[in-house]
N, CA, C and O of each residue as an XYZ file, in Angstrom:
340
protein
N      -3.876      6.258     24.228
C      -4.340      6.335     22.862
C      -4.755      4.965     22.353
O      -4.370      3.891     22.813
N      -5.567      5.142     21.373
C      -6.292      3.635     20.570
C      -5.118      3.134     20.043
O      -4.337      3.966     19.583
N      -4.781      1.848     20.000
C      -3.629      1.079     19.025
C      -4.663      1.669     17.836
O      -5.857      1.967     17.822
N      -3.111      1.683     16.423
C      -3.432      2.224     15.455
C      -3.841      0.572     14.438
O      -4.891      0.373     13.826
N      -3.013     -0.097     14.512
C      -2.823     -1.649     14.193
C      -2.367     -1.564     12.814
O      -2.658     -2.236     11.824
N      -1.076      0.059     13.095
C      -0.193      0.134     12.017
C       1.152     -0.142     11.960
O       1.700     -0.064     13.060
N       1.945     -0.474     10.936
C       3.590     -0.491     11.061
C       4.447      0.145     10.857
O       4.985     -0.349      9.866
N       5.062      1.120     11.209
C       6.035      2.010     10.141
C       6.960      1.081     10.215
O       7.197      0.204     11.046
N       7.704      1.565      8.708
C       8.843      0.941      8.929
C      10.271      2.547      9.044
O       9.972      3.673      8.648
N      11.447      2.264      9.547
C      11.946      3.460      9.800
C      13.559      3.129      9.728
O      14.202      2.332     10.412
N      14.034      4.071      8.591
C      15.314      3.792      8.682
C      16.492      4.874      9.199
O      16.626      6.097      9.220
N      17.247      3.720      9.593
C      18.339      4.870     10.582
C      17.753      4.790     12.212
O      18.139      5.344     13.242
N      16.774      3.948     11.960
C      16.555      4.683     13.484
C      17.032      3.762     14.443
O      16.320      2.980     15.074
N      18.400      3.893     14.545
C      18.871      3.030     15.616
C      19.530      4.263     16.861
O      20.179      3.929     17.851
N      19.260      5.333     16.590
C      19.903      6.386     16.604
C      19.130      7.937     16.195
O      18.301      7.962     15.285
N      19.442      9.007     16.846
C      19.326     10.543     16.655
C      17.352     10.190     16.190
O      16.513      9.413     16.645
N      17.336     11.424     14.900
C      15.627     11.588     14.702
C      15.155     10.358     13.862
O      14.112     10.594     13.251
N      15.751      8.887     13.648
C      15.231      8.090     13.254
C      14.743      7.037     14.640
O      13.936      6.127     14.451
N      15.275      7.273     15.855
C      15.114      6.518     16.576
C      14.134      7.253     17.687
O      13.592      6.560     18.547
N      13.894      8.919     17.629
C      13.184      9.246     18.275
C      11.548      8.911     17.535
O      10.479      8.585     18.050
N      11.898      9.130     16.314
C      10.609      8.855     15.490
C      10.300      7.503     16.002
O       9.402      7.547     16.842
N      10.709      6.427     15.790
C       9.995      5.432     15.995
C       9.551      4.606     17.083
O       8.971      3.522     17.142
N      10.133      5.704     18.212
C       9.520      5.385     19.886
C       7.960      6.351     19.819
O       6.836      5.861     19.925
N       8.237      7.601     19.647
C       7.473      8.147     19.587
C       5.779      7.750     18.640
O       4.589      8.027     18.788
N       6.586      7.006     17.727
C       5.207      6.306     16.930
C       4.497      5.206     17.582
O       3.293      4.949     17.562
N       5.885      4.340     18.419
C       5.018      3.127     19.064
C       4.442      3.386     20.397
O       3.978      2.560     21.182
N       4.596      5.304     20.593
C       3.873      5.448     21.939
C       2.331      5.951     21.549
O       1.445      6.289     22.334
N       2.288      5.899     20.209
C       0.824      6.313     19.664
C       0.054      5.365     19.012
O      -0.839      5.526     18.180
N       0.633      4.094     19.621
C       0.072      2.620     19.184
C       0.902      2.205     17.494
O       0.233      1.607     16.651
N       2.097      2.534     17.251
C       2.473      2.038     15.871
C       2.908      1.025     16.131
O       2.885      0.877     17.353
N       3.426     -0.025     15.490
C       5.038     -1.080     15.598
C       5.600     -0.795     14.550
O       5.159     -0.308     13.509
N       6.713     -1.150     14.880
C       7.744     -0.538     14.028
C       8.534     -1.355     13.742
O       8.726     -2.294     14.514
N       9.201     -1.252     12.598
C      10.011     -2.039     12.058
C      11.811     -0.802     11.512
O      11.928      0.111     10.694
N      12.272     -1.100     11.950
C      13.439     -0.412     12.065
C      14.865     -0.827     11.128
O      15.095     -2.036     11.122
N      15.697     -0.087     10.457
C      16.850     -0.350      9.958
C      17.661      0.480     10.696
O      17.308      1.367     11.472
N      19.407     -0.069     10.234
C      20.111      0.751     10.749
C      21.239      0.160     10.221
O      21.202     -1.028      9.899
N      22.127      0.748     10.100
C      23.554      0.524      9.068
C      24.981     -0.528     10.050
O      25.725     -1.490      9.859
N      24.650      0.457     11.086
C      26.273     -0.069     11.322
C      26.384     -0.677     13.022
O      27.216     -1.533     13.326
N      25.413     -0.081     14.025
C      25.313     -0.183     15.378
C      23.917     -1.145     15.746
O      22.846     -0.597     16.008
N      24.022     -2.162     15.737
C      23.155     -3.659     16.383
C      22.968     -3.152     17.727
O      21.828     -3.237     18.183
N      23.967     -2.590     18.518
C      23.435     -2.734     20.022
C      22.442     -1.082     20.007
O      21.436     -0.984     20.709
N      22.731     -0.378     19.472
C      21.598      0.665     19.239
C      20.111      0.116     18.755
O      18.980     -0.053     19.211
N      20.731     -0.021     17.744
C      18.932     -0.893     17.412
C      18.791     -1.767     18.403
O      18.032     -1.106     19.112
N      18.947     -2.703     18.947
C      18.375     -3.700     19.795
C      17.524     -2.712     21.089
O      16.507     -2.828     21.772
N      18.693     -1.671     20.909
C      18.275     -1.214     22.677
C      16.878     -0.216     22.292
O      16.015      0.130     23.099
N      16.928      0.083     21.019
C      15.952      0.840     20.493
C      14.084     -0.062     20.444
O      12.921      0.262     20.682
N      14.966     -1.484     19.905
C      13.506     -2.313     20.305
C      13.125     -2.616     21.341
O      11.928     -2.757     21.591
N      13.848     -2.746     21.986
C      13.947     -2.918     23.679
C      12.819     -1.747     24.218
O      11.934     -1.769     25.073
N      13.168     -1.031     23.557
C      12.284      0.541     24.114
C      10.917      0.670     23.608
O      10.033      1.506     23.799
N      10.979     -0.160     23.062
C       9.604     -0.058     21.992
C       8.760     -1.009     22.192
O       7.540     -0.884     22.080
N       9.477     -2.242     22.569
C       8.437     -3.683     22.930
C       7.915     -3.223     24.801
O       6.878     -3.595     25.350
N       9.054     -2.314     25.438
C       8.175     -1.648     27.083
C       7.352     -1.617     26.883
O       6.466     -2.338     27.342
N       7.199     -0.378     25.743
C       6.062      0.610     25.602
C       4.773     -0.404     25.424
O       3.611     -0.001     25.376
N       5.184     -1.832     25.331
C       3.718     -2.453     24.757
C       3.511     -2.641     23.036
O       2.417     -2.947     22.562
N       4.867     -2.383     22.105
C       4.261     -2.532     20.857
C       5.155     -3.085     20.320
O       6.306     -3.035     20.753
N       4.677     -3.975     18.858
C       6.123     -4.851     18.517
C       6.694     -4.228     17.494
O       6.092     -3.451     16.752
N       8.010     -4.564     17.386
C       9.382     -3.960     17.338
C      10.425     -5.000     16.629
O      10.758     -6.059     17.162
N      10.877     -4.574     15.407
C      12.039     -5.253     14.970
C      13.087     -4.444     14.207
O      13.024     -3.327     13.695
N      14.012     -5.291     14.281
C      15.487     -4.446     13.538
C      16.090     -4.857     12.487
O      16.853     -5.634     13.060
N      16.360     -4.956     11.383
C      17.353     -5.741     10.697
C      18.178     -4.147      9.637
O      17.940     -3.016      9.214
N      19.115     -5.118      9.707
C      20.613     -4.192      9.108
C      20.398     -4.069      7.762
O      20.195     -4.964      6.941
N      20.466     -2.760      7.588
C      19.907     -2.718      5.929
C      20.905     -1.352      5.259
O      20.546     -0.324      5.834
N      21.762     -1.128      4.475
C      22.574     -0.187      3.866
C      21.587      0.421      2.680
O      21.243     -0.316      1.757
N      21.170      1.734      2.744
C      19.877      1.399      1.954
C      20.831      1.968      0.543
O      20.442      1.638     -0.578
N      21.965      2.750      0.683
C      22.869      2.806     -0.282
C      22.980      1.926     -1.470
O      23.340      2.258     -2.599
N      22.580      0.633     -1.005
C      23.083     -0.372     -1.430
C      21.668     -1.456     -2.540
O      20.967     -2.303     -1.987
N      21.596     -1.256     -3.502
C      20.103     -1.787     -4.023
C      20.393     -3.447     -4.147
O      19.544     -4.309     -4.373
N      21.888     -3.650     -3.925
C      21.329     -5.411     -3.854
C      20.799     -5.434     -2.591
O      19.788     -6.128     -2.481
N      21.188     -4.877     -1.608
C      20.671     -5.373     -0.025
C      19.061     -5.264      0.371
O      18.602     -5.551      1.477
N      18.141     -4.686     -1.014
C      17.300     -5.006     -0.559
C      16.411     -6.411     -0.943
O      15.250     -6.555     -0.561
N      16.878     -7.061     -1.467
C      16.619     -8.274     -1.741
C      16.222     -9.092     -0.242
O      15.150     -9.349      0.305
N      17.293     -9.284      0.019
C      17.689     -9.748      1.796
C      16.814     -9.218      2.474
O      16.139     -9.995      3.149
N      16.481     -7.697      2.563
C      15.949     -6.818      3.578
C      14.157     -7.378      3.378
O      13.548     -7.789      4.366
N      13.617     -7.325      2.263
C      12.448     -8.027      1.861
C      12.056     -9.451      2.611
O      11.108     -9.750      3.337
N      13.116    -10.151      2.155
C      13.020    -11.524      2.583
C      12.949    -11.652      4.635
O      12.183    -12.319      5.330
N      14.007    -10.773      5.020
C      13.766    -10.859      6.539
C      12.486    -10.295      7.025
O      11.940    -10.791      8.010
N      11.821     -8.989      6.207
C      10.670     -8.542      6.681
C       9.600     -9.370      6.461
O       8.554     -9.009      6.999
N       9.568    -10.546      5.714
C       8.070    -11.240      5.241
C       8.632    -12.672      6.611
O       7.822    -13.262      7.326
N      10.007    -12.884      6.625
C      10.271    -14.018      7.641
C       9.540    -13.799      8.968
O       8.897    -14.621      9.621
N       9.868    -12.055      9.309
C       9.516    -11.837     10.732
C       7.702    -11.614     10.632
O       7.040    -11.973     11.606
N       7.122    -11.121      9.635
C       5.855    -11.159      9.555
C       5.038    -12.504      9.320
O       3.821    -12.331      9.377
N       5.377    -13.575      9.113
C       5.283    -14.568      8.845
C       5.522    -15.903     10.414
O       5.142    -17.054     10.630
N       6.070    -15.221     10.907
C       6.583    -15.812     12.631
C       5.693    -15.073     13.393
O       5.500    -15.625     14.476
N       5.036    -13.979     13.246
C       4.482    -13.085     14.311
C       2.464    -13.881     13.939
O       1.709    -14.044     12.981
N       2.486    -14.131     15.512
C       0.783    -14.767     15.267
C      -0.078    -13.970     15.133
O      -1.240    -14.338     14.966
């Protein structure tokens, strides 16, 4: 398939239908940008799966419960977009 030269971003998906979603998107040319609450080595292994496939892939820990945490969550997504050439 054509890269889309889109990003989802996807939460939960370190794990179950948040993590199938966002393999499945970066096998249709997406990158993805991923949250997940409580399991780091899930998400990692989840980007891991996603940068194979050929597409880029990041994780950061985000409680979306939580409306101060998105302050933080903002700031890491413009850091990692901001590092990527």
């Amino acid at each position: 398939m054509k890269p889309t030269n889109k990003i989802a971003l996807i939460t939960g998906a370190s794990r179950g239908l948040g993590r199938n979603t966002a393999i499945n998107l970066a096998r249709t040319g997406t990158d993805v940008i991923l949250t997940y609450h409580s399991n780091q080595k899930e998400a990692d292994s989840a980007v891991a799966e996603i940068v194979a496939l050929g597409r880029k892939a990041v994780a950061f820990k985000l409680d979306t419960g939580s409306v101060g945490a998105f302050g933080d969550f903002v700031k890491q997504v413009r850091r990692s977009h901001q590092a990527d050439p």
